[in-house]
C-alpha positions as CSV (number, residue, x, y, z in Angstrom):
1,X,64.6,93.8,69.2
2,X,63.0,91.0,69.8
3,X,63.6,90.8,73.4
4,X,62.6,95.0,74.0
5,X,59.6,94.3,72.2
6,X,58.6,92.0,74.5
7,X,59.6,93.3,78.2
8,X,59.5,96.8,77.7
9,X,55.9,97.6,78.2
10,X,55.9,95.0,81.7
11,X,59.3,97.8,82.4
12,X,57.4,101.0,81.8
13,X,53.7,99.1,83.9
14,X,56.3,98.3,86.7
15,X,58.6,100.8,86.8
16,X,58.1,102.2,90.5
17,X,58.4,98.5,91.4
18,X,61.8,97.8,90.1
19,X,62.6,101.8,91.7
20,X,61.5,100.7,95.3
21,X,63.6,96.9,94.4
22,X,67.2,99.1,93.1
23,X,66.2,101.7,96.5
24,X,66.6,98.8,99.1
25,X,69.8,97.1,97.2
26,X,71.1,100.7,97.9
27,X,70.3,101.0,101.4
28,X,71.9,97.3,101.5
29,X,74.8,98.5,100.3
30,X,75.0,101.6,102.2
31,X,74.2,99.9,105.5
32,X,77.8,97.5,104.6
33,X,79.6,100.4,104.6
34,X,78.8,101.8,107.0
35,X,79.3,98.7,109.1
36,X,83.3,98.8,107.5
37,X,83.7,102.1,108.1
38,X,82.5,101.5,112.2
39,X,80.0,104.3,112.4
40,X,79.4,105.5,116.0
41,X,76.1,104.0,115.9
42,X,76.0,100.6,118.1
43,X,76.5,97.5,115.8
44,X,73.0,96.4,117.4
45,X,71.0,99.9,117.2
46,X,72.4,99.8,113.3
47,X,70.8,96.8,112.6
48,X,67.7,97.5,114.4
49,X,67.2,100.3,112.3
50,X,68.5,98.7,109.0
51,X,66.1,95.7,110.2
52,X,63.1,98.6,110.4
53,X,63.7,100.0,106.6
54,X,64.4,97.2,104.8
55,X,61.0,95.8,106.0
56,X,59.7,99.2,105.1
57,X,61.1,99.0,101.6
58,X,59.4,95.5,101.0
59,X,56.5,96.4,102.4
60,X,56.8,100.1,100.0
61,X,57.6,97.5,96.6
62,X,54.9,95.5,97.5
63,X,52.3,98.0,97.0
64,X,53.7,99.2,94.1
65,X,53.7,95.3,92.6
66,X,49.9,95.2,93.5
67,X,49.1,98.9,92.3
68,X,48.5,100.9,95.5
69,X,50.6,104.2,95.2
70,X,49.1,105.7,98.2
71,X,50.5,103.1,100.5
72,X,53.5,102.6,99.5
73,X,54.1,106.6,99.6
74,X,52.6,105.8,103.6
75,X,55.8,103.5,103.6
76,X,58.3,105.4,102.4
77,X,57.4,108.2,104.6
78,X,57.9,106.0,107.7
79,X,61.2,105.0,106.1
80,X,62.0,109.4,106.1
81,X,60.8,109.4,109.6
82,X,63.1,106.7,110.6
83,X,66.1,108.4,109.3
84,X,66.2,111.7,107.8
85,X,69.7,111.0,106.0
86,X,68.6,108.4,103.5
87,X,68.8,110.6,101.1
88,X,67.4,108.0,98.4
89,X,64.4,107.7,100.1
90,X,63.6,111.4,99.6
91,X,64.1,110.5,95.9
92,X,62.2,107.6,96.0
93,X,58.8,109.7,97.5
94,X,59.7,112.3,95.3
95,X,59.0,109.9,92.3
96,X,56.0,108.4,93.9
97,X,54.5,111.8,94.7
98,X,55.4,112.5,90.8
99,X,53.8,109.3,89.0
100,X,50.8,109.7,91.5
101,X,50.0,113.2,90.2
102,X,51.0,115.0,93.3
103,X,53.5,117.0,91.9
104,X,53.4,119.8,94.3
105,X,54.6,117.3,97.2
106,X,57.2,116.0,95.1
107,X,58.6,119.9,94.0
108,X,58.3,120.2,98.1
109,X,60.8,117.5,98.5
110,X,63.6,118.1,95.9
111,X,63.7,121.9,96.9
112,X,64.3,120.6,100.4
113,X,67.2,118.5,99.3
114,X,68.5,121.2,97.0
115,X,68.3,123.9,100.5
116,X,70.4,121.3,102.2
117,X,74.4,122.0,103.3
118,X,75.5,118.4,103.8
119,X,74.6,116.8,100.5
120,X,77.0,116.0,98.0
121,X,77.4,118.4,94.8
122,X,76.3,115.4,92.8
123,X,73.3,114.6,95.1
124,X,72.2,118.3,94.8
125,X,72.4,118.3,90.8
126,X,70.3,115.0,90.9
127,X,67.5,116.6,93.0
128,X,68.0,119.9,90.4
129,X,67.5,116.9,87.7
130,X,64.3,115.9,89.7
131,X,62.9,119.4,90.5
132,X,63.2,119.9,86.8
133,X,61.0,116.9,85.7
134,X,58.3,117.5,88.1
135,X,58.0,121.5,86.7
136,X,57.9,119.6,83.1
137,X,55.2,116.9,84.4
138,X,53.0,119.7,86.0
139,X,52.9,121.8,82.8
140,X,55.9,124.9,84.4
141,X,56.7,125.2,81.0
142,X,59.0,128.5,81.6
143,X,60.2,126.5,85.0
144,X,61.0,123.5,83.6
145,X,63.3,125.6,80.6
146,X,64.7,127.5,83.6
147,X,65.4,124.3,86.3
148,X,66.8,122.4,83.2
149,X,69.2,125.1,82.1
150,X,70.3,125.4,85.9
151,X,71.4,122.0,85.2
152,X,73.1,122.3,81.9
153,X,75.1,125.1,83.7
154,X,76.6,123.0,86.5
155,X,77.1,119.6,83.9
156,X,76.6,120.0,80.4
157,X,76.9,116.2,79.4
158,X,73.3,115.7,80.7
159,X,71.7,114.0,77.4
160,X,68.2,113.3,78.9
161,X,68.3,117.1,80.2
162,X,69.3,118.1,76.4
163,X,66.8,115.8,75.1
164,X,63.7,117.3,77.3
165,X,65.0,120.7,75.9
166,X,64.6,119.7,72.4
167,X,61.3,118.4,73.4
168,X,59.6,121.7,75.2
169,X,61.3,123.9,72.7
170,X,59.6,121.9,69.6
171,X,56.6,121.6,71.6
172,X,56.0,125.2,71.9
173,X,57.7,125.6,68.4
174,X,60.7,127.9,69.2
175,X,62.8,127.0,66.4
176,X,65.4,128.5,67.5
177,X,65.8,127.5,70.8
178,X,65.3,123.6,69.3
179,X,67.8,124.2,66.6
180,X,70.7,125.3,69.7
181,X,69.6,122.5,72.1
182,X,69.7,120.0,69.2
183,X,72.7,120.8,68.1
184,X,74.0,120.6,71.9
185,X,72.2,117.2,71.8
186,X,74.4,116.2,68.8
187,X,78.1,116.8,70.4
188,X,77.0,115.1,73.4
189,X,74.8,112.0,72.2
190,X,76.1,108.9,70.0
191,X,72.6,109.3,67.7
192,X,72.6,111.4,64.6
193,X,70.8,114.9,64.9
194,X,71.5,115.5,61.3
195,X,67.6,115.0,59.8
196,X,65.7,116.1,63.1
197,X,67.9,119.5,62.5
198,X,67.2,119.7,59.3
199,X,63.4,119.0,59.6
200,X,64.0,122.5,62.3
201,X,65.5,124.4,60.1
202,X,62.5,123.5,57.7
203,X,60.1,125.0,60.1
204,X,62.0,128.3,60.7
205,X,62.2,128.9,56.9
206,X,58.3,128.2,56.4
207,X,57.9,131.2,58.8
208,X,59.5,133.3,56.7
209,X,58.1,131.5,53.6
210,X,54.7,132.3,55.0
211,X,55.5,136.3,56.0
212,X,57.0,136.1,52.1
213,X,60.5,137.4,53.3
214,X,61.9,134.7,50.7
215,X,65.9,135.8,51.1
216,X,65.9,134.8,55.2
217,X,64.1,131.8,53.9
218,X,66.2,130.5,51.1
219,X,69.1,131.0,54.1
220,X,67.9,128.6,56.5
221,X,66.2,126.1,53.7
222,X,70.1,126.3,52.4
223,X,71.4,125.4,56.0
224,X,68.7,122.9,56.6
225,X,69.9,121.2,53.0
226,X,73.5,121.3,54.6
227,X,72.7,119.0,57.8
228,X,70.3,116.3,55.7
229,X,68.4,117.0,52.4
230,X,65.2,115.8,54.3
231,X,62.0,115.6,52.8
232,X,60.0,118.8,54.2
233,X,63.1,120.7,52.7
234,X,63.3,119.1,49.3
235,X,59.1,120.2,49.2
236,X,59.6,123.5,51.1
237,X,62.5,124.4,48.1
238,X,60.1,123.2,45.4
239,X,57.5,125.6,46.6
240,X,60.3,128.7,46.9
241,X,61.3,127.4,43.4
242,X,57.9,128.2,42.2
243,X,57.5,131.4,44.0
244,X,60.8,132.6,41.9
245,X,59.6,131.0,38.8
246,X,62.3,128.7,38.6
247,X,60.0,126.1,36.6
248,X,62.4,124.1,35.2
249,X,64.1,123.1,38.6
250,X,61.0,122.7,40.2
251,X,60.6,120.1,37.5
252,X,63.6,118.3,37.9
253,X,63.4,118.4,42.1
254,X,59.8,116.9,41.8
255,X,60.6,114.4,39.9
256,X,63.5,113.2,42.1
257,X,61.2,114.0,45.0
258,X,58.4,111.1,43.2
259,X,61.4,108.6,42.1
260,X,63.3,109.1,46.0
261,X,59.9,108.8,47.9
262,X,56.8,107.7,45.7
263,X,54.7,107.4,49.0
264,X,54.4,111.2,50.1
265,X,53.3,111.8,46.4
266,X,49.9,113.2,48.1
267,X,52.0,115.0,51.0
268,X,53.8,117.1,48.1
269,X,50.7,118.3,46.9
270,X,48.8,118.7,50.1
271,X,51.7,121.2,50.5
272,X,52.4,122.5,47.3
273,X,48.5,123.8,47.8
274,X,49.3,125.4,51.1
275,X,49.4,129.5,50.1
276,X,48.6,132.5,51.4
277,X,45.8,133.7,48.9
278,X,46.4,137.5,50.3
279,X,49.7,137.2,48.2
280,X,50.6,139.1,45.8
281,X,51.6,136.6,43.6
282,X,48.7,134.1,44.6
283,X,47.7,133.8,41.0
284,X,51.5,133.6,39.7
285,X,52.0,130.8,42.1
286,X,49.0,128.6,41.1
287,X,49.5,128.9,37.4
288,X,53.2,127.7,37.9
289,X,51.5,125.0,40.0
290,X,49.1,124.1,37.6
291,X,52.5,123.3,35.4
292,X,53.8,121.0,37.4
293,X,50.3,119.3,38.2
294,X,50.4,119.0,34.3
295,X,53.6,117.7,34.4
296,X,53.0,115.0,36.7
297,X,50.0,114.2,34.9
298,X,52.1,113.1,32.0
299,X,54.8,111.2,33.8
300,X,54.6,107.5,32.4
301,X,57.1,105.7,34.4
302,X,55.7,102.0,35.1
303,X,57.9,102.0,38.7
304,X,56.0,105.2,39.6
305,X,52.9,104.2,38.9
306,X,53.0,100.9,40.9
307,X,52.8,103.5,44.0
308,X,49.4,103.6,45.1
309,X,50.1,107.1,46.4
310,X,51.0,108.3,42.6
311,X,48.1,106.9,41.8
312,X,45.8,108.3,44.4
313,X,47.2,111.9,43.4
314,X,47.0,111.5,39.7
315,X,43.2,110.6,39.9
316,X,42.5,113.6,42.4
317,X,43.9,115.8,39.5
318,X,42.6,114.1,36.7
319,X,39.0,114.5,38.6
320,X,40.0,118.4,39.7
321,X,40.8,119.0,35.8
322,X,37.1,117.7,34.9
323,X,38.9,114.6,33.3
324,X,37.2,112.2,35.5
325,X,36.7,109.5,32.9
326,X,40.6,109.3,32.4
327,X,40.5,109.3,36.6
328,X,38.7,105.7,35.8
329,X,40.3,104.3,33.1
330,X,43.8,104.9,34.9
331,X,41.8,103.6,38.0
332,X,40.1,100.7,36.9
333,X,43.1,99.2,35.2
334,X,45.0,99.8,38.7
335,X,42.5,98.3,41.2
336,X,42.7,95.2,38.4
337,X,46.2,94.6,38.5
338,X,46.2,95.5,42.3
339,X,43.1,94.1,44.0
340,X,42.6,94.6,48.1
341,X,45.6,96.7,48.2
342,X,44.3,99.9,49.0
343,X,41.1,100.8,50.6
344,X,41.3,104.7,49.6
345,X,41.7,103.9,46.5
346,X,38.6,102.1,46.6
347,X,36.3,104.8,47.9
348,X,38.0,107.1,44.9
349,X,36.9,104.2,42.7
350,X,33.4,104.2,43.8
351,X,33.0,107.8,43.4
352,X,34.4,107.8,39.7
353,X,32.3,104.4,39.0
354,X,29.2,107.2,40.1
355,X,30.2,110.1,38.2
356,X,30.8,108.2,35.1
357,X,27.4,106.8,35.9
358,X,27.6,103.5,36.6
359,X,25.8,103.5,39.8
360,X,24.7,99.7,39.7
361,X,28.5,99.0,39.8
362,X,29.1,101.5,42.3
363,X,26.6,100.2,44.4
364,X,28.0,96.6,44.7
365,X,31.7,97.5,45.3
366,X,30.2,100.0,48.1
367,X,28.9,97.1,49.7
368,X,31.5,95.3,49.6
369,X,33.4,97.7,51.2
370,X,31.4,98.6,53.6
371,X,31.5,95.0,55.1
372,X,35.3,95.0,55.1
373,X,35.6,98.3,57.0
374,X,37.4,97.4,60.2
375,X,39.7,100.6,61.4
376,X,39.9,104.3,61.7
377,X,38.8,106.5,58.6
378,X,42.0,108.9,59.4
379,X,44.1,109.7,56.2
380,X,47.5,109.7,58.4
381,X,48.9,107.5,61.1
382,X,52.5,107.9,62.8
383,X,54.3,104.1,62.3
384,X,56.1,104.5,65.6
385,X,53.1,105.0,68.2
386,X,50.0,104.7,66.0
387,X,48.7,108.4,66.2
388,X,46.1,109.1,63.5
389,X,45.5,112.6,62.1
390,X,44.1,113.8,58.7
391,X,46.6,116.4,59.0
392,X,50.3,116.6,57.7
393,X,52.4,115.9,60.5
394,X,56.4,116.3,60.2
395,X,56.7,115.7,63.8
396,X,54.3,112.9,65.7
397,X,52.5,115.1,68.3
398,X,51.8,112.2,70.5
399,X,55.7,110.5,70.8
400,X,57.3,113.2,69.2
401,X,59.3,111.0,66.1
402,X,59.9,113.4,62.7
403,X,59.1,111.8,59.6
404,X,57.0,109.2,61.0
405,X,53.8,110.1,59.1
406,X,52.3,107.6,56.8
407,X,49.2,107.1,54.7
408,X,46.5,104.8,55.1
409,X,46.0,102.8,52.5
410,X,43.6,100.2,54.7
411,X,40.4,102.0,56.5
């Protein structure tokens, strides 16, 4: 881990380097065999030209070491010019063209390779591969789906074609689409699709949840609970739960939901308040909610409470049920036994320490908060690529990771 840490961002800042670097091993190699197999070619007309490239390829990599994209796409269209049957430097300038924004060029340059007759079936399903990227990197949504689907058809054990499947199709929030291609990605791949599907499944049922066709949504919340019992589905059931009145298990799956993951305590809620007040059965719904809230207000367990996110909801409760001076005793006796571990629930403490009305108090813990303040105010952050958000995200928009959400506790 240690070592990935460490050399994968100089990998991704070099990549076209080490491209252009693999590109002239190949031509090496290609140039030998060619001198085994005795092309017609002259020995010393061969060499002149294998003299001519691999200058061109150093010259190509050397740019790209120092940064300059433009000439070292000048390069590797003198190497095309010198011979128009390296075929890997077509795929070479294609990239270039790609990571240099030029994506028209580089969808120029993989259709030509695909129009050709005298390229190998797997060169021609490469430059498909390609043609299908640079739709994806230019925003063709609908060509990209198309290109990469051309692909599946001719090989279907393409994982990073599956993969940028999933990707669009979650993107644009086709559930369906996502739940077939992740499924594909599950025969064919060695990770375990089981909680990313069931997170999917999630999302088609709250569609039906929110058009309150509550049959079609139990269906897929009971085939999303089949692949992983993920947490979006566990909350997504308690909220159906309370919709049918089914108090009693709501109880008992909230209360496994706060002992199995303590920390999306304010998540549960968050979403538990998420309702369509045109329904029917608004007002139904938020009395059975306001049981639960009770019921949660009355939960002693000492190993829940040590969760700062318990404790955040419980005083947003307590203070939305008028109780604010039980908000501060249960507050006062946490930040005590807990002291700098949670900035949140700081500001919440300086806002009870107000409306109890001890403002002189209030005033010298805002202070010295205020000096501490060092990072974003944003409630959520994704732990795999740092997005913040104060919304609820299942899914990190920005690297695309499900249940990577997390609260901050430090501002």
């Amino acid at each position: 881990m240690d070592f990935v840490t460490r050399w994968l961002p100089w990998f991704q800042e070099n990549i076209l380097a080490v491209v252009a670097i693999v590109i002239t091993f190949v031509l090496i190699y290609h140039y030998l065999i060619e001198k085994e197999q005795g092309l017609k070619l002259s020995k010393k007309f061969r060499d002149s030209i294998f003299e001519v490239q691999s200058k061109i390829f150093l010259n190509a990599s050397q740019y790209l070491i120092s940064g300059n994209k433009d000439l070292a796409i000048k390069e590797f269209l003198n190497a095309v010019d010198l011979n128009r049957e390296t075929i890997d430097t077509y795929f070479a300038l294609g990239r270039l063209f790609r990571s240099n924004g030029q994506i028209e060029k580089s969808i120029s340059i993989h259709r030509s390779l695909i129009a050709r007759e005298n390229i190998s079936e797997s060169t021609r399903l490469q430059a498909l591969k390609e043609l299908a990227v640079d739709f994806d990197k230019g925003g063709f949504v609908d060509k990209a789906i198309e290109t990469y689907k051309d692909v599946l058809r001719i090989n279907r054990d393409q994982y990073e074609v599956i993969q940028a499947l999933c990707r669009i199709f979650e993107n644009i929030e086709d559930w369906e689409q996502a739940y077939n291609y992740r499924i594909m990605l599950s025969k064919v791949g060695h990770e375990n699709q089981s909680e990313t599907i069931s997170h999917i499944l999630v999302q088609k049922a709250k569609i039906y949840f929110e058009k309150e066709k509550y049959k079609e949504c139990a269906e897929d919340l009971d085939d999303a609970f089949r692949f992983a019992p993920s947490v979006s589905a566990k909350i997504l059931r308690l909220k159906l739960w309370l919709v049918q009145g089914n108090i009693d298990e709501a109880k008992a799956l909230f209360l496994e939901l706060l002992k199995e993951e303590p920390i999306y305590t304010s998540f549960i809620f968050l979403s538990l308040e998420e309702f369509n007040p045109k329904s029917k059965i608004y007002n139904e719904y938020k009395e059975r909610l306001k049981i639960i809230k009770e019921y949660f207000l009355g939960l002693e367990d000492a190993e829940m409470l040590a969760s700062a996110s318990v404790i955040l909801s419980k005083i947003r409760l307590l203070k939305d049920f008028a109780r604010s001076t039980e908000a501060y005793d249960l507050l006062n006796k946490w930040i005590t036994s807990h002291p700098g571990e949670s900035d949140v629930l700081k500001m919440e403490y300086i806002k009870l320490l107000i409306e109890v009305g001890k403002q002189p108090e209030a005033l010298t813990h805002a202070q010295d908060f205020l000096n501490n303040i060092h990072k974003s105010l944003t409630r959520h952050f994704c732990s795999h690529c740092g997005y913040n958000s104060d919304q609820i995200f299942w899914r990190c928009p920005q690297c695309h990771n499900w249940e990577t959400i997390q609260f901050r506790w430090k501002v």
